[in-house]
N, C-alpha and C positions, 0 to 999 in steps of 0.2 A: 504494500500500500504506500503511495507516494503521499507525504504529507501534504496539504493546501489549506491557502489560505483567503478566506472573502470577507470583505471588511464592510460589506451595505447590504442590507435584508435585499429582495425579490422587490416587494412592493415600494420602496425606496428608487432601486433602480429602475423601475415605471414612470414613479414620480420625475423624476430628472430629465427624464426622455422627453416627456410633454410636459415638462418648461421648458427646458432644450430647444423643443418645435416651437413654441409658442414665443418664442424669443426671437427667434429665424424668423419667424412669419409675420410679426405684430413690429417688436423694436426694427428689426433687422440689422446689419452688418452693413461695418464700412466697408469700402473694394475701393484700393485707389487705383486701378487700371481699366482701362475702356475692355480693353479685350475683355478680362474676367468680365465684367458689367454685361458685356454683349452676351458673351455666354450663358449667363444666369437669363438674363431676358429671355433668351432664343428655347430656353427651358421653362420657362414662367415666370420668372420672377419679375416681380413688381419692381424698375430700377429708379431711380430718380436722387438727384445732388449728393450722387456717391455713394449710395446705401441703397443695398439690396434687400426685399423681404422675399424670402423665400421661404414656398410653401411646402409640407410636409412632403406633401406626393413627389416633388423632385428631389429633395433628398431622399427618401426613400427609393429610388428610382437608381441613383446614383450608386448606393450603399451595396443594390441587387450586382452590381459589376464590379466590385473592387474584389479584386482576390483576397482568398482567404488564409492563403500562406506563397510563401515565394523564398527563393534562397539568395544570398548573395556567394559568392565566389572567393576562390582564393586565386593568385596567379596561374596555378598552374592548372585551371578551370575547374576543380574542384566544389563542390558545392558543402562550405565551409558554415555555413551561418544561416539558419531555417526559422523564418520568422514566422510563428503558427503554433496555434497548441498551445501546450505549456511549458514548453522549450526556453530553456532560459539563458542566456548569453551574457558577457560582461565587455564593456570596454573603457577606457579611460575617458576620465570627461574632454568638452574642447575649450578651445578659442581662451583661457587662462592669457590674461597680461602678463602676470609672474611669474618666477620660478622661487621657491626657498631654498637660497643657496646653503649645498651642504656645508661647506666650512663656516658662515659665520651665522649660519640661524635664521636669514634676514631675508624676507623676500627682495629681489630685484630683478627689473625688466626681462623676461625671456629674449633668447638670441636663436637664431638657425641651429647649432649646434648643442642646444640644450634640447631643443625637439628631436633632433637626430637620434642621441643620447636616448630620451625618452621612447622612441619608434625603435630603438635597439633594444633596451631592457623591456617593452612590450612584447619583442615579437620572441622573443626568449619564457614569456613566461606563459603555461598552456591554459592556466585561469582565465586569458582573455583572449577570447576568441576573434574579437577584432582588432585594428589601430581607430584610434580618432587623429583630429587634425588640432593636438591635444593645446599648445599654445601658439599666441602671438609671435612672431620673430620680428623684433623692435629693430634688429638691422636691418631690416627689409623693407620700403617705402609702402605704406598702408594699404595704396591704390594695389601693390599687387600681394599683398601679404597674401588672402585667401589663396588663391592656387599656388600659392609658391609654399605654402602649410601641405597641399596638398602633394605636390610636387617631391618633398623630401620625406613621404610617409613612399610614397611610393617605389624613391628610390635606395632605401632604408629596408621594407617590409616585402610579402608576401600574404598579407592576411588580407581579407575583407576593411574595408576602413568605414567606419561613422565621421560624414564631414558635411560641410553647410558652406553658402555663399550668403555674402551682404550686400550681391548687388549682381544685377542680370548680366553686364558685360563679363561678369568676375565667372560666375556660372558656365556660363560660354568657353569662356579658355578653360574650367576643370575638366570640362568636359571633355573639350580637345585633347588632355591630357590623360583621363580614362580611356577615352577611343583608341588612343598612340599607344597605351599601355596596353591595351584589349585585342588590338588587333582591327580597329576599326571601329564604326558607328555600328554597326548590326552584331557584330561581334561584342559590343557592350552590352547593348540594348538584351542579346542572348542568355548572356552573362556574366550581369552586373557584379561589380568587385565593391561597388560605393554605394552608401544612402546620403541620402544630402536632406539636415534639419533645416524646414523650413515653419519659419516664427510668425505666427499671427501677433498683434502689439495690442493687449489688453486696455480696455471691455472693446471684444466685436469687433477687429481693426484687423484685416488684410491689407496691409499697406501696398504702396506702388512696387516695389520687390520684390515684397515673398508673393504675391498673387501672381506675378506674371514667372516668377521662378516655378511655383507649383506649375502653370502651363508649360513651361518649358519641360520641366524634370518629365511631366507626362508624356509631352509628346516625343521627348527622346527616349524613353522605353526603362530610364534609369530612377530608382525609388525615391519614392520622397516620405520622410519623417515628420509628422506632423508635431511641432512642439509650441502648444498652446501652453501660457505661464501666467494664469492668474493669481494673483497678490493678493489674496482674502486678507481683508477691509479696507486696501487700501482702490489697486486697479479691479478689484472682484469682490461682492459680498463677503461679510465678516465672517457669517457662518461657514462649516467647510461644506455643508450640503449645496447652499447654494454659488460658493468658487464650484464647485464641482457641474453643476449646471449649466453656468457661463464656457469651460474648459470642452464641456459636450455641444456647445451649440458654438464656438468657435471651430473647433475640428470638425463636427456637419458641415459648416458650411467649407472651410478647406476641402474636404474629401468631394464634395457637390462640382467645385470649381475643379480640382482638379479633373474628375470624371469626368464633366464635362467635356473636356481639353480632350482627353483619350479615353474611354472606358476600358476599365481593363488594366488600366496602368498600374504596377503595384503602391501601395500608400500602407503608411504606420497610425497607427492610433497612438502619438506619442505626447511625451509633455515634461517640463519643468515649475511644475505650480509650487507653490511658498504660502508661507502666513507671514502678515505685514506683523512685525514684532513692534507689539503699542508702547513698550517698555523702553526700547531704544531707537524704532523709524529702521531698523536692518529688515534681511529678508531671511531668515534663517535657515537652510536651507538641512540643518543638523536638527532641526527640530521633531517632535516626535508628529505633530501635527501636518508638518508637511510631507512627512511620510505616510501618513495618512490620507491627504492628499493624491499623492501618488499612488498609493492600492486602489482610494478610490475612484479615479478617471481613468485608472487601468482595468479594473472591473467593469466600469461600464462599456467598455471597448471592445474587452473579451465579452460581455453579453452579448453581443453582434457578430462574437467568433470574425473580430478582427486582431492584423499584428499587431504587437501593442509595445511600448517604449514607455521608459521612466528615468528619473534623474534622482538615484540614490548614492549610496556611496560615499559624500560627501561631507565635510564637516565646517564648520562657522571658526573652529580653534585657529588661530594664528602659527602654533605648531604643530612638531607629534606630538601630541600627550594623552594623556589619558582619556580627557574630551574628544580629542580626535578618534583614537581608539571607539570608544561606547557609540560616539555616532555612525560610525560609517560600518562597524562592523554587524550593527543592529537594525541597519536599513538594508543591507547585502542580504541578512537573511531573512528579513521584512520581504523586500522584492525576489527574492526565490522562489520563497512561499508561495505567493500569488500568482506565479508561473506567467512574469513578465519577462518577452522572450528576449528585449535589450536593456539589458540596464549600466545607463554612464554615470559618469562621476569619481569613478576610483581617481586614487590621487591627491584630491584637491581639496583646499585649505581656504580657511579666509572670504567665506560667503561666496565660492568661483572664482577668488580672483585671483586665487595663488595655485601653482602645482609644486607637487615634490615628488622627484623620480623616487625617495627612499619610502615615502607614503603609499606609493606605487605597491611597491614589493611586501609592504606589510598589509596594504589590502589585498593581497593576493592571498594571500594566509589565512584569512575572515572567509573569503570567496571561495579557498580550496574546500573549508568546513562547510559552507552551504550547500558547494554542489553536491558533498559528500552527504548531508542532510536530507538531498534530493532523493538521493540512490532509496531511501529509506531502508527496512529490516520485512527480510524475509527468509525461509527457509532455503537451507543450504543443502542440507543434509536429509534422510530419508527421517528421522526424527529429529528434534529438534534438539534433545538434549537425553533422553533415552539411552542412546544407543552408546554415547561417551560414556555416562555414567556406568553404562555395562561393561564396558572399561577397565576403567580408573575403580571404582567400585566407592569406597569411602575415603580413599586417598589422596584427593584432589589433584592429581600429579596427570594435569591436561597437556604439559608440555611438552611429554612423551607421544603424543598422540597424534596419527599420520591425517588427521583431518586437521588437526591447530599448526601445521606444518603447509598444510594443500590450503588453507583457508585462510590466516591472516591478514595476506597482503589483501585479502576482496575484503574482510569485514574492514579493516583498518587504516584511514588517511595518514599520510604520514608526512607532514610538514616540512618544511626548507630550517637552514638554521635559524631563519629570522626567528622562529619558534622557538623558544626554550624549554625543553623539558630534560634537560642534564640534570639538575640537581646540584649543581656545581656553582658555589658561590662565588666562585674569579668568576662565572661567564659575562661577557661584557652587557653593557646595557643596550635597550631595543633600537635607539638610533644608531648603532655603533654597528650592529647584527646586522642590521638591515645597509646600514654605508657600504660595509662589508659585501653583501650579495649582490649588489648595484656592480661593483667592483669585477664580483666572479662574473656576474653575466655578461658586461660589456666585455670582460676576456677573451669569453666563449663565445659572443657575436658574429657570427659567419653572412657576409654581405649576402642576401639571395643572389642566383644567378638567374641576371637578365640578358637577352640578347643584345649582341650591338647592334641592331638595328630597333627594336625597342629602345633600348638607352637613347643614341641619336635622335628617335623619333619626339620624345620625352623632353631632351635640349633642344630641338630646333624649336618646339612650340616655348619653352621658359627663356631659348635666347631672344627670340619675337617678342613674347611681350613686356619683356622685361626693358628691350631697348625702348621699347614706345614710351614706355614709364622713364625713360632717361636711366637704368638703372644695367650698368654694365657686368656687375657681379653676382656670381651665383653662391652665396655661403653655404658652407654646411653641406657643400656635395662633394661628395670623395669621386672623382670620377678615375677610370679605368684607361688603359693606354689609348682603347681602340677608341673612346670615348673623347671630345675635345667640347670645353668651350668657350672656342676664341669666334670671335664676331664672326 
């Protein structure tokens, strides 16, 4: 029996639904792009000074076409990451300003080569089954940071990656860049290696970006992440029942629009919701409520047997400590439970705004324990405990015994050093364990092998638009002999 977990009655999640619709159809949503506008129209919607109402029947129309699982890919076209069920996935949160630098404690500006870093000790460790496009690189001029985040995940990694754009042209070149890596446009579109988070901007707001990015993502055949982030009592009702209302009727109408654009395109039912903390004006995202938050709009996703996404893992502490510990590693096994099939965040510090590669490796350690929670307790053996004790008899002496020999390593996780169970009072402390493992992995880091003509393919598009940007240099890329990137 796999454990589960549901955090809102049946008749609850009714209720949600229709206010949900009745929000869509009566208040309705902003849309700041004509296309999306014309869309919803050309489907019924009532459009008028930027705001859409949209009636049940088209969302539910839409809802009838979005798949109900899909995979993403690894390089080597593997189908790596199955978003469906209660299939449960981990990846590092994104887009972090900071890093907390190991030696002095302190967070400060991310660089190219601290994501590098970070896309290395990820793809080393098998708790996460994805890369994200996990920080800023502040040496990289803003206009092209987005694909150039992308850019060094991919020339770094192998795995599936969770990534997002801020802006349609930005979109445009990732893609170019997934294509190159793919093997072309139909060869992506086949199979997808990327999801790309796209952000409605709370209460009801599809701004001019993320609406015409959900059209795009659709109609290039490449998945879009829906991460709706209501702020209950500040941008969303105080209650968390009704943030949770507002978070269902912002992703209706995302999934509406994007269907529209292509039926059939794959979409997430995903999110980053928070409670506005009255005590200090933060957004807490360690809190126990906002993890509540997130079961909840993940539940009602999965009622519709859609893929669904969360933002846990996380913690508000400014370092590693003990705080940081109890949150993240209490929301890791919060969202397992609930059989949400992406959950980001590991890593990260400081309300999102900080990453730590060392925070990495010890959420990894929380995460190994939950998937292992997952596996749950079942029979092994033709009895369950019978047939040992016919044994051993009153002896206790199971050590001897050719099933606790054949059988250990399935009952039993067995954790990295970051974990202490020596007993041994020299053993160093958890930052020190964990610095340490960051260390052996980046050792052990072996570059994946890409083709030179993938590589090439990958530079010619980041030498292009990086010169447009005025912007001659590529940090953070190890390139290869056959590899060049001179103008």
């Amino acid at each position: 029996m796999r454990p589960k977990l549901e955090i809102l009655d049946h008749a609850l999640v009714k209720r949600i639904f229709e206010e949900a619709f009745a929000l869509l159809a009566s208040t309705g949503v902003k849309v700041g792009t004509p296309a999306a506008l014309d869309l919803l129209a050309s489907g019924g919607a009532r459009v008028g000074d930027g705001v859409a109402r949209i009636p049940e029947s088209l969302v539910r129309h839409a809802l009838e076409t979005v798949p109900r699982e899909f995979f993403l890919y690894d390089r080597a076209g593997h189908a790596a990451v199955h978003y469906g069920g209660d299939d449960v996935h981990f990846d590092p949160g994104s887009s972090c300003l900071n890093i907390l630098d190991a030696d002095t404690q302190q967070p400060r500006p991310a660089q190219a080569d601290d994501l590098a870093q970070m896309v290395q000790v990820t793809e080393m460790l098998p708790q996460y089954a994805a890369q994200s496009t996990a920080m800023v690189c502040n040496d990289v001029p803003s206009e092209i940071g987005d694909w150039y985040r992308l850019l060094l995940v991919l020339w770094y990694s192998s795995k599936p990656i969770v990534t997002g754009a801020f802006s349609v042209p930005t979109l445009r070149t990732m893609i170019a860049l997934l294509a190159a890596d793919s093997g072309g446009n139909e060869a992506l579109k086949k199979k997808p290696r990327a999801i790309f988070d796209v952000c409605p901007s709370p209460p009801l707001n599809w701004s001019e970006f993320a609406s015409q990015n959900l059209i795009e993502l659709a109609r290039a055949g490449v998945p879009a992440e829906l991460i709706s982030m209501p702020l209950a009592g500040a941008t969303a009702p105080v209650t968390l029942a009704g943030a949770i209302v507002q978070h269902a009727a912002e992703s209706l109408a995302g999934i509406t629009i994007h269907q529209l654009a292509s039926p059939g395109a794959p979409v997430v039912w995903g999110g980053a919701p928070a409670i506005f903390d009255m005590s200090t004006g933060n957004a807490p995202m360690g809190a126990i409520e906002t993890a509540m938050l997130d079961l909840g709009c993940a539940q009602v996703g999965k009622s519709l047997g859609l893929p669904t996404h969360a933002y846990l893992v996380a913690s508000d502490a400014r370092l590693i400590d003990a705080q940081a510990g109890a949150e993240s590693g209490s929301s890791a096994f919060l969202g397992a439970l609930a059989g949400i099939n992406m959950i980001s965040g590991a890593g990260m510090l400081d309300f999102l705004a900080c990453h730590s590669i060392e925070k990495l490796v010890i959420d990894a350690e929380a995460i190994a324990s939950a998937q292992r929670l997952l596996e749950g307790i079942f029979p092994r053996t033709d009895t369950l405990a019978l047939g040992m004790f016919a044994q051993t008899g009153l002896s206790g002496d199971f050590l001897k015994l050719k099933e606790t020999r054949a059988l250990f390593r399935k009952e039993q996780h067995f954790p990295s050093s970051v974990t202490d169970r020596s007993g041994d009072a020299n053993t160093p402390d958890l930052h020190t364990r964990a610095r340490q493992r960051v260390r052996e992995l980046l050792e052990n880091y072996q570059r994946p092998s890409i083709t030179p003509e993938v590589e090439e393919a990958l530079l010619a598009v980041a030498r292009r638009e990086a010169k447009i940007a005025g912007f001659e240099q590529l940090p953070g890329i190890a390139v290869r002999e056959h590899a060049s990137v001179a103008s």
